[in-house]
Structure formats: C-alpha cells, structure tokens
C-alpha positions as CSV (number, residue, x, y, z in Angstrom):
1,X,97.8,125.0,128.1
2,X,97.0,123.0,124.8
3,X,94.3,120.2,125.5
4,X,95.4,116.9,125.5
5,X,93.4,116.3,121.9
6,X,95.0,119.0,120.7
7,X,98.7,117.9,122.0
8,X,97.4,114.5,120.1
9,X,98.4,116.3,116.7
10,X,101.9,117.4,117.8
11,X,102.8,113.8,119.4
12,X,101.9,111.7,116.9
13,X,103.5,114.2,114.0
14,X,106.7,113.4,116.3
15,X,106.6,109.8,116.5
16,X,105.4,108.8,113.2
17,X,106.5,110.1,109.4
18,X,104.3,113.0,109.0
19,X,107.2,114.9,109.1
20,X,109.7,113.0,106.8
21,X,110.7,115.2,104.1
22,X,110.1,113.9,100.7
23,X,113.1,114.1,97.8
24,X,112.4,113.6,94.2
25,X,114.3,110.4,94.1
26,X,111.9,108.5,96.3
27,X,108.7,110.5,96.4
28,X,105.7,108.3,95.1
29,X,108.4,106.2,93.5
30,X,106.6,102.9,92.2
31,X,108.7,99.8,91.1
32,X,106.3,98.7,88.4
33,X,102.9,100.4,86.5
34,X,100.1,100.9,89.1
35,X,97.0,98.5,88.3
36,X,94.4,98.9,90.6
37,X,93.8,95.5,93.0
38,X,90.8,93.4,93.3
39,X,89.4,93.8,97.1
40,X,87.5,90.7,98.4
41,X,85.6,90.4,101.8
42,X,84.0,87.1,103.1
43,X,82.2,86.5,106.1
44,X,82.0,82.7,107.3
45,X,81.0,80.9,110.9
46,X,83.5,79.3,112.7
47,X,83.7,77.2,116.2
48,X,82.8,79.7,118.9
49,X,82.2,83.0,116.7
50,X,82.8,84.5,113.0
51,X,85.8,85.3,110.9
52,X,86.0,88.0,108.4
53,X,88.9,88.2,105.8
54,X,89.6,91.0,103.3
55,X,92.4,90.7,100.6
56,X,93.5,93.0,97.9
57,X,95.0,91.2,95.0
58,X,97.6,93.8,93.1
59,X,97.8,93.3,89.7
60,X,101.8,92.4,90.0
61,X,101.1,89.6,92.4
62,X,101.2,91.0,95.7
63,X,98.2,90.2,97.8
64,X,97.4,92.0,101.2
65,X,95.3,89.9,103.9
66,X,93.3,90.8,107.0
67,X,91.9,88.5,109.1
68,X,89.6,88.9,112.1
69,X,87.8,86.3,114.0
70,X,85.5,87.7,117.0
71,X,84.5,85.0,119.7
72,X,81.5,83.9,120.7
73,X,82.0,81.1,122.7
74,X,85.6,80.6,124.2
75,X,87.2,77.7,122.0
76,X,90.2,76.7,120.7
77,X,92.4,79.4,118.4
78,X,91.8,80.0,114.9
79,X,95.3,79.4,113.0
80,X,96.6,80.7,110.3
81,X,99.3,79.3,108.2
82,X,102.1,80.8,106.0
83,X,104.2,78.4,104.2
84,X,107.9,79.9,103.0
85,X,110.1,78.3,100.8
86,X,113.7,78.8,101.8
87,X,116.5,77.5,103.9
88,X,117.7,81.0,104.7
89,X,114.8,83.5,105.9
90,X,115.0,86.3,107.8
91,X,112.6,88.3,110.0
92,X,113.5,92.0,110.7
93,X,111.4,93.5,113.2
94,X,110.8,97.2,114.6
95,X,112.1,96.2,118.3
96,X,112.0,99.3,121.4
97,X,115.0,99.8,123.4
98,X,115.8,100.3,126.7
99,X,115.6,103.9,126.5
100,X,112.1,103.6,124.3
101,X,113.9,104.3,121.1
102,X,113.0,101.9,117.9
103,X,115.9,100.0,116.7
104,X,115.6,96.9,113.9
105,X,116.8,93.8,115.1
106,X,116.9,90.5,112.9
107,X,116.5,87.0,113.4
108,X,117.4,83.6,111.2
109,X,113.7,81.6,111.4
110,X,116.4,78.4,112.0
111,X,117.5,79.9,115.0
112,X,113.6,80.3,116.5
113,X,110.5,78.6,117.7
114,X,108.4,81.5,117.8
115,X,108.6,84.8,116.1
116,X,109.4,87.9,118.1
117,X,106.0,89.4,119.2
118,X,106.4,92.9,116.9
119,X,105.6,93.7,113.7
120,X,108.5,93.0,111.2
121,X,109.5,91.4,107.5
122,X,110.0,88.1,106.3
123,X,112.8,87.6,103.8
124,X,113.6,85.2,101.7
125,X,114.7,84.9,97.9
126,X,111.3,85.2,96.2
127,X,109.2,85.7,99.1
128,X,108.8,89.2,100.8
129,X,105.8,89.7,103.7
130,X,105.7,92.7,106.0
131,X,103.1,91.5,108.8
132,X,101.7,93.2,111.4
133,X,101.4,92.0,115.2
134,X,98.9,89.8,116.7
135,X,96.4,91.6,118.7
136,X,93.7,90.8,120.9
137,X,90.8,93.5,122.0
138,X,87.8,94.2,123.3
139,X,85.1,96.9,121.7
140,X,84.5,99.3,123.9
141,X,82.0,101.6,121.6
142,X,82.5,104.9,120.1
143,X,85.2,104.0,117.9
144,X,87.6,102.7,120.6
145,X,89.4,99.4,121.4
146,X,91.0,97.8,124.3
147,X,93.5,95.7,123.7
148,X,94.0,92.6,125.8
149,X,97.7,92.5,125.6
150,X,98.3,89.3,127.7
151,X,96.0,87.3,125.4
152,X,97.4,87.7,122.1
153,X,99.7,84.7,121.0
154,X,103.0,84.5,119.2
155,X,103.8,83.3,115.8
156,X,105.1,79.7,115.5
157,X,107.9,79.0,113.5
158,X,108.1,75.3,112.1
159,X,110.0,73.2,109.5
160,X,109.0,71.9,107.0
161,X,110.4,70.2,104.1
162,X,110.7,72.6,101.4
163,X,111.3,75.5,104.1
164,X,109.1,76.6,107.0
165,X,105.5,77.3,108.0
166,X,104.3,80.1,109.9
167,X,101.3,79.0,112.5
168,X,99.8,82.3,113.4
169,X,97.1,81.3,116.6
170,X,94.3,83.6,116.7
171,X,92.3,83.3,120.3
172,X,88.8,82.4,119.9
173,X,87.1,83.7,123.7
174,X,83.8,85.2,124.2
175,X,83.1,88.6,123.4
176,X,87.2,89.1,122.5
177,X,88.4,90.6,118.7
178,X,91.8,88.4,117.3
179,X,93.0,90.3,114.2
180,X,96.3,89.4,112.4
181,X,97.4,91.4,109.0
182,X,100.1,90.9,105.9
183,X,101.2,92.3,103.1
184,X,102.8,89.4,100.7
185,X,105.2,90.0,97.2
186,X,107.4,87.7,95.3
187,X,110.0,90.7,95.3
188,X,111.4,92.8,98.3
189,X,108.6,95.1,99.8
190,X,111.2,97.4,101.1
191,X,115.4,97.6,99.6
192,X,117.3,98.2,102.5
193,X,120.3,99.6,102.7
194,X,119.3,103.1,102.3
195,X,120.0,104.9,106.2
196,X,117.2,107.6,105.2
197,X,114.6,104.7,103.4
198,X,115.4,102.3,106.7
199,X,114.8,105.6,109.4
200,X,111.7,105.9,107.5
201,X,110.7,102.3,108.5
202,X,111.6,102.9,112.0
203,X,109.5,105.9,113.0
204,X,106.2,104.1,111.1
205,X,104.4,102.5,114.3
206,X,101.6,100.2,113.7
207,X,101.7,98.6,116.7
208,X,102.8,100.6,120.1
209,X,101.0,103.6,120.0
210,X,99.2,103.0,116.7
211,X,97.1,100.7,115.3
212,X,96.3,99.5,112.0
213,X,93.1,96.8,112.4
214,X,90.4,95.9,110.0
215,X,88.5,99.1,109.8
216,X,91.0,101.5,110.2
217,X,94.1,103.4,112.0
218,X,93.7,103.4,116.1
219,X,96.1,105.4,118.1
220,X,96.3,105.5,122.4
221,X,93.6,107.5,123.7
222,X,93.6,111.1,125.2
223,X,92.9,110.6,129.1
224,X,90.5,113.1,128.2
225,X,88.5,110.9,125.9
226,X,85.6,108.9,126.9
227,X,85.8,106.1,127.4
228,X,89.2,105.7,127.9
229,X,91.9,103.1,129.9
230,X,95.2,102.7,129.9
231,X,95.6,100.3,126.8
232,X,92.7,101.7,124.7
233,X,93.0,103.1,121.4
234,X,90.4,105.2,118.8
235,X,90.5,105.6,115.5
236,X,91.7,108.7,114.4
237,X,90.1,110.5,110.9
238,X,94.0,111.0,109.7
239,X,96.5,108.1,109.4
240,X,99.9,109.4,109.7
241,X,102.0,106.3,108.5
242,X,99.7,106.9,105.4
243,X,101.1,110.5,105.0
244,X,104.6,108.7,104.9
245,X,103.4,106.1,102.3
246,X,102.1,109.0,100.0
247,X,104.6,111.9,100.9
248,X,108.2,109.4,100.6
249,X,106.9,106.4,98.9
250,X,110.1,104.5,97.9
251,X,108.9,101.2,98.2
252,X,106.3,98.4,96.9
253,X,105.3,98.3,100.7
254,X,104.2,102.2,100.6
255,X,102.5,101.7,97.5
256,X,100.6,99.1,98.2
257,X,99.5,99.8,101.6
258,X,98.6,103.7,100.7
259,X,96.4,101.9,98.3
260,X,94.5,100.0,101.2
261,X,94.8,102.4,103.4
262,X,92.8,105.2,101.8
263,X,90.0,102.7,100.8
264,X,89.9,102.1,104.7
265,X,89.7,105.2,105.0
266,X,86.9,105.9,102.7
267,X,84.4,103.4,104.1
268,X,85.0,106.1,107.5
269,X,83.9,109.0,106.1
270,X,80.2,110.5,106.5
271,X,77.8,110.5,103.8
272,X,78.3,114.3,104.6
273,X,81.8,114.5,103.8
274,X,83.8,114.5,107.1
275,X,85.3,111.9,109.4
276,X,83.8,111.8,112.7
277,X,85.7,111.7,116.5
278,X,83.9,108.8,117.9
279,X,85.0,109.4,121.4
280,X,83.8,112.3,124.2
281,X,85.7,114.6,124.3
282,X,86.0,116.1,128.2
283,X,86.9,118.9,127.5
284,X,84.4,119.8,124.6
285,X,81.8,118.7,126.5
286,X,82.7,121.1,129.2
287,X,83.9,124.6,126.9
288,X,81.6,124.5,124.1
289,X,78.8,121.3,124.7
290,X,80.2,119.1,122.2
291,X,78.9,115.3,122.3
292,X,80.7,112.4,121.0
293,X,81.0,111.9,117.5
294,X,82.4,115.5,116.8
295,X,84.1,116.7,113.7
296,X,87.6,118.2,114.0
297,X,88.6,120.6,111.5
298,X,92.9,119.3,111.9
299,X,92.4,115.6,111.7
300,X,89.7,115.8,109.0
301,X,91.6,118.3,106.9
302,X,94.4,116.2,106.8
303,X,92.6,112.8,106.0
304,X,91.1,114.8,103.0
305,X,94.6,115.9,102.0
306,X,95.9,112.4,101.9
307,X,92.4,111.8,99.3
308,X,93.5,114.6,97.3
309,X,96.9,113.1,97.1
310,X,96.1,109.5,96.5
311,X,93.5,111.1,94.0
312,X,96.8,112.0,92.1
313,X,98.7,109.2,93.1
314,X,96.7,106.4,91.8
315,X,93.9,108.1,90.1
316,X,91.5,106.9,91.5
317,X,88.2,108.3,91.4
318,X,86.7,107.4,94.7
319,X,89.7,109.4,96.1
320,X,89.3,112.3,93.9
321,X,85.1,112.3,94.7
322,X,85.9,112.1,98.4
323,X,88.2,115.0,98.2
324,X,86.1,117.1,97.3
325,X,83.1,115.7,99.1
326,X,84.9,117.1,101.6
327,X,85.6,120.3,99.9
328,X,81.8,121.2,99.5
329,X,81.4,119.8,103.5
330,X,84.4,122.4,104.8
331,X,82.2,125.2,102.7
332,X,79.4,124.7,104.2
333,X,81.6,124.4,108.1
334,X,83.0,127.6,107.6
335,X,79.6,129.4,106.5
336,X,77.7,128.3,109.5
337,X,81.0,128.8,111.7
338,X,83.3,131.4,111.5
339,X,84.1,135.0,113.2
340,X,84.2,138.1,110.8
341,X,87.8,139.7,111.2
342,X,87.7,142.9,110.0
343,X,90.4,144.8,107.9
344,X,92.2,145.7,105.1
345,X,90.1,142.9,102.9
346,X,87.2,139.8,104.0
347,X,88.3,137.9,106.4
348,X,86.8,134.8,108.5
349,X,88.2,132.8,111.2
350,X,86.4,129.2,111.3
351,X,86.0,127.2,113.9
352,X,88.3,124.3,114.7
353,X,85.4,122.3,116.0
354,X,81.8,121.1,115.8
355,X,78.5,119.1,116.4
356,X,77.4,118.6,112.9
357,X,73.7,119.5,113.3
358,X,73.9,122.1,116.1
359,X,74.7,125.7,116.4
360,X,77.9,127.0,118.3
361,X,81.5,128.1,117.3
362,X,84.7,127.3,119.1
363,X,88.2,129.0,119.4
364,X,90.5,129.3,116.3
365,X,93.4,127.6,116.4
366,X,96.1,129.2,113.4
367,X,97.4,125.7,113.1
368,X,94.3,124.3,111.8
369,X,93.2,128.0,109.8
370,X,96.2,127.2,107.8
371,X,95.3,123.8,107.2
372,X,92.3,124.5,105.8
373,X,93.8,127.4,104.0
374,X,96.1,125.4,102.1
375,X,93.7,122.3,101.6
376,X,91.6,124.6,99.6
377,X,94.0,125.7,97.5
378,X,95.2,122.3,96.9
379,X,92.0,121.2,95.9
380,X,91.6,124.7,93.4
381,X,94.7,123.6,92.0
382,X,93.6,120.0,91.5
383,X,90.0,120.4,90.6
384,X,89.6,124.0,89.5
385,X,86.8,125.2,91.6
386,X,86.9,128.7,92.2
387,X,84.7,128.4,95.5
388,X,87.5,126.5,96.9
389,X,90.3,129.5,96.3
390,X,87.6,132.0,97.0
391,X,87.2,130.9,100.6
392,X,91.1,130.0,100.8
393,X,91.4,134.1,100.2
394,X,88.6,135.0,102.6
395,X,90.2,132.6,105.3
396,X,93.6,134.0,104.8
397,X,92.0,137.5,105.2
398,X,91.0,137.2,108.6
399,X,94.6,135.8,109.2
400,X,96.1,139.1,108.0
401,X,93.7,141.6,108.9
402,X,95.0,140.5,112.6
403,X,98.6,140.6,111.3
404,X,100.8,141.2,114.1
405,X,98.5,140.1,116.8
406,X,99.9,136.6,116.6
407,X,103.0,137.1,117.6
408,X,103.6,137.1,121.0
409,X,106.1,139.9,122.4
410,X,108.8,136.9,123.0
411,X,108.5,136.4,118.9
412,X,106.6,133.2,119.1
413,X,102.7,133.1,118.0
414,X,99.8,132.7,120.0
415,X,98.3,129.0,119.8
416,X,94.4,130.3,119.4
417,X,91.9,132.8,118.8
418,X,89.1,132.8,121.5
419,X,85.4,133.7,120.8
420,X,85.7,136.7,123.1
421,X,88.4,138.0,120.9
422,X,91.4,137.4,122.6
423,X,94.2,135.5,122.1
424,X,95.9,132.3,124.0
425,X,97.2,128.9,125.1
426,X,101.4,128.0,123.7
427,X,101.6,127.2,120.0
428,X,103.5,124.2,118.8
429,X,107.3,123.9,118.2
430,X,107.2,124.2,114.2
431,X,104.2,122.5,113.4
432,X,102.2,126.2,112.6
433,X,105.7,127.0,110.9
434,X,105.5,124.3,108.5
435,X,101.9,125.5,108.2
436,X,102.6,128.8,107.4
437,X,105.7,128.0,105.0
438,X,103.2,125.9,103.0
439,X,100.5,128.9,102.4
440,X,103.0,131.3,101.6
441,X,104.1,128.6,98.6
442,X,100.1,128.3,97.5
443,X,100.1,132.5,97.7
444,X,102.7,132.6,95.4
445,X,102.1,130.1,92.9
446,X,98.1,131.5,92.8
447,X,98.9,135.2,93.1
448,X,101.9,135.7,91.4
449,X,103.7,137.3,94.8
450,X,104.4,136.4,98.6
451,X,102.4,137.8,101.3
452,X,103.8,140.2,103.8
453,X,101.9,139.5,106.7
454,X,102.4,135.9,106.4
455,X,106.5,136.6,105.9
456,X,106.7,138.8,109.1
457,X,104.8,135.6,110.9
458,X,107.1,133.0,109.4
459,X,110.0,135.6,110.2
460,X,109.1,135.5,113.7
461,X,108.0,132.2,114.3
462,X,111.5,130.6,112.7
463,X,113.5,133.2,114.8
464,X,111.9,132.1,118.1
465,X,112.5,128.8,117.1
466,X,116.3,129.6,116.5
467,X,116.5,131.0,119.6
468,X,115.0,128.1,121.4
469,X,116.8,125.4,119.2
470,X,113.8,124.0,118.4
471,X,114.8,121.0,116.2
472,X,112.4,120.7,113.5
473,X,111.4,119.3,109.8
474,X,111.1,122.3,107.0
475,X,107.8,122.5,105.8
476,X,106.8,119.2,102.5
C-alpha cells in the first residue's frame, strides 16, 4: 500500500490544475509586457499584537496585498477596508456542492450584507479583485497550521455613496494568526466566458484543502504527519495552483500571482538548495529513521521545476539561480544516495528520501526517478550544464538496465524499488505515465532517437490503463 505522504502527490494532482493540459493559445499568455513589481513588507504594533503587510506593486497597476495581524492580547478586530466604485458589482465565488463538487455561483453586492465566506472575484467596470478567504489559525510548529474555522469573520458589504465598501474584520485574540489576501487590477483578472479557462478556475483551491497564507502554500495534513488534527494544514515544497499559473496561464490573475508565488517560494528554500518537510513523518521515522524536516525528492523536484519555468517565464534571475541551486543540491543527493543497477550501461537508482546530514537510503519510487530524470534535462536544456544530462543518463540507466522488471505480469508497473532489491507497493493511475511520456520526449530531443525500454514501459502502462479505463490527462 502507498503511504499516505506518498498518496499526498496523487490527491492533490487530482484536485488541483497540475494536470490541466496547456494549448498554445493560452499557455504563459500575458495581456501586457511583463515588468517586474516592487515587493514591500512593513511590520507595525497594533492593539493587542502586530500586523505584517506585504504588497507587490506591478508595473501595469495591479497591486497584490497580504495582511496578517497575530494577537497578543484578545481585543477588538483589525478591519480592513476596500472601497469600489460602481452601482453594479458582482462577486463570483468557488462555492462546494452537495455532492463536494466546485460550482461558481455569483451574487449582486446590492443584494448582500455580508460576502459569502469563500474565496471569489469582485467585478465591476474598472475594478477587478480576486480575494482569498478569511482565515483564522493557530501555529502549531514544524511548518503546520490549525485553522480555527469558527473564528474567522465574514466580509461586510456596505453602501456608500459613490458605490460600496468592503469591511474585512480580522480577529485580534491571543496567541491566534488572522490573515486576509487580494489581488487588485483596473482590468478583468480573469475573461470568462471560456468553459476550459473557467474549469481551470474551478479546480484551483486555495481555500478547502489548500492554503495560500503569508509564507507560503499549506495543504491538509497526512494523518501520518506529526503533529497533525483534523483541520491542520503544512506547507508543502511544491504549490500546485502555481503549476496551473505557469503551465495554462491565460489570465492577468495567473501572471501575477506565479510572480508572487515563486518569490514565496524562494524565501522557503535551504541555503542548501532544497525545500524541507517540516512535519514527522510516521512512517519515515519508523522504515528508514527519518526526523522532521526531511527532504523529499517528488515535492522538491517539482518546486525546482516551477523555478526553472518561471526562470523562463519572467526572467528572473533569482528563479533561474534557485534552479539550479537545486541542480548542484540533487547532485550531490544522488551521489551520497543511490543503488548501482547493473546492465547494459551505468545506472543508479536514488533515493526518494532523506535526512540532509545523515547517512541512509530509502526505496525508489519510478515516479519520482523520472522526475528527477526529466528535471535534469530540463535544466541541461536551459542552462547547458553537462553534469546535469550526465546524471539524467546515468539515472535513466538504472531505469533500463532493470527493463522489464517493472511491469507487473497484469501489464501495470510496480510503484517502488526496495533496498533489498525487490520490487512493490500499487503505482499510480497515470501519474508515472505522464512521467514516463515526458522522458521519452527529453530522450529524443537530446539523443536524436526514442528509447526502447522506456516505449515497452509506456506501452504497457497505457494498455493497463485502457483496460481499467483509467481516466487520465496525457502527459504537458
């Protein structure tokens, strides 16, 4: 059985757009020239506690705004105010059905005292602002939140004489976090209108069973994390509503927050290159003595990915230095931790886990191999460092030189190499398809030629999935 941190990976590629398929019409589209924003943080002293702001200023206007006030004493709420000009304005919000599916649902601000507690768009001629939804948590160390869902308070809606004002009422209570985000343009943040563009909307969840706060992008916690309850969240190394904004774009709103998003990001990562797991990990602990603060070779690999990308994107050279930050970190991973597969060339296996700092190897899931197989490349094809395809080509050896040993004798593949040498636990649906489809693309384009032990595994894998109607995404 897959662990529940693995299963982690698979759920949230489900319910978020990790696995929207780009199109050349909207991908990285960008209504106007990128400059890059101004970021501003300020720290003042409030009744009863502290309250942090950060804004990004863009250089069309647009202006994203995070505020955070953390109590002290118990008083009475921080508020916030947006004023909007307008007789007519609209808030579309991402509302949950009866049968957990996201639907959007709009309201007329005339016809409301309070906004709907959910996380939604203003509209109104001239005035665009996507905000996020009030929370209220405590810390509970290690990266982790959790949230205080009965505490946090509902946007007031209020006349006023050139249009309304939005009184957003942040609690102020002893040893609770109030946060409260927006994203603000003079032109539409999102056209709608567009059936794929407004799915894409839908399945981004920033406020259910993902987070975005100050410092970064929270999702629910693994029962098998510590600490853990049933409303507590930890921040994740890879931000899969960020994937969306940099794989689909289509929209100010994408651009914009991929922008703030990766900076978040970047203040996360380890002077050594990779994004730690805050939490415990149970399981770890248990199988291979892994203490909190772990690095895992899937999430990080993908936040590094999203670098490279924005590196591209916006060139931006904090992006492309944290890219391959990571790069020179991974190296120096799969030296100290890897298993020799012998065969028709070099081949390693490197491990999907580890405590930065102490010996040990863990299992090899192929998921994650291929990750890291086809972040190297990326990065050789980006930044032309011939250590990165060398080790690419080593890792991809030890992938071939056990060939048919995947694949199971049903046609699917086996989930894991096991430092005994065997093989185990049930792979995904299509995620390790995608995977493979993608290193097969960087063969050719490197090589000159497709591999024949990855086709036979990609041949299998998509006819077991056939045969199981396995409903899936092809491969970016």
């Amino acid at each position: 059985m897959i662990r529940l941190a693995s299963t982690l990976l698979g759920l949230v590629m489900i319910l978020t757009g990790a696995t929207v398929i780009p199109t050349e019409a909207n991908a990285n589209a960008s209504p106007s020239p990128w400059i890059k924003p101004v970021e501003k943080e300020t720290t003042d002293a409030i009744k009863g506690g502290s309250h942090k702001k950060q804004v990004y200023t863009f250089g069309d206007g647009d202006v994203y705004w995070m505020h955070q006030v953390t109590g002290q004493q118990n008083q009475k709420p921080y508020v916030l105010t947006i004023p909007i000009k307008g007789d007519s304005v609209t808030f579309r919000y991402r509302a949950i059905s009866e049968n957990k599916q996201p639907y959007w649902a709009v309201v007329n601000l005339r016809d409301v005292r309070v906004l709907p507690q959910a996380s939604g768009f203003v509209e109104t001629e001239g005035k665009s602002i996507w905000m996020g939804k009030p929370i209220v948590y405590t810390a509970m160390g290690r990266g982790t939140i959790d949230e205080k869902r009965g505490m946090a308070l509902p946007i007031e809606v209020n006349r006023s004489p050139n249009g309304y004002t939005l009184s957003i009422p942040m609690p102020v209570r002893a040893g609770y976090v109030s946060e409260m985000w927006a994203l603000e343009s003079r032109e539409p943040l999102v056209v709608w209108g567009k059936e794929s563009l407004d799915s894409i909307w839908l399945s981004l969840d920033v406020t259910d069973n993902a987070k975005w706060l100050y410092d970064g992008y929270y999702y629910k916690s693994p029962s098998t994390y510590e600490p853990y309850t049933e409303s507590s969240y930890w921040r994740i190394p890879e931000n899969y509503v960020l994937r969306s904004f940099l794989y689909t774009g289509g929209s100010k709103a994408a651009r914009d927050m991929g922008y703030v998003m990766l900076k978040t990001s970047l203040k996360q990562q380890d002077p050594l290159g990779y994004w730690k797991s805050l939490p415990r990990s149970q399981w770890l602990k248990e199988d291979y003595g892994i203490p909190e603060g772990f690095y895992d070779t899937r999430f990080n690999t993908g936040a590094a990915e999203l670098m490279l990308k924005g590196c591209a994107q916006y060139e931006e050279a904090e992006f492309c230095e944290s890219a391959q930050k990571y790069a020179a970190f991974f190296q120096q991973h799969a030296v100290g931790n890897h298993y020799v597969i012998e065969g028709i060339r070099p081949g390693w296996l490197v491990g999907d886990y580890a405590s930065v700092g102490r010996e040990g190897n863990t299992h090899v899931s192929l998921n994650h191999q291929l990750a890291e197989i086809n972040y190297l490349y990326s990065s050789y094809l980006q930044f032309g460092s011939p250590t990165d395809k060398d080790l690419a080509d080593i890792m991809l050896g030890g992938v071939i030189n056990l060939g048919s040993k995947w694949i199971l004798s049903n046609g699917d593949l086996h989930y894991a190499y096991f430092p005994d040498g065997t093989f185990g636990r049930a792979d995904y649906p299509y995620l390790t398809y995608n995977d493979l489809v993608e290193t097969q693309r960087l063969y050719q384009l490197l090589h000159g030629m497709e591999d024949a032990t990855i086709a036979k595994l990609i041949e299998s894998k998509l006819a077991w999935m056939k045969q199981n109607n396995v409903a899936y995404q092809p491969a970016k």
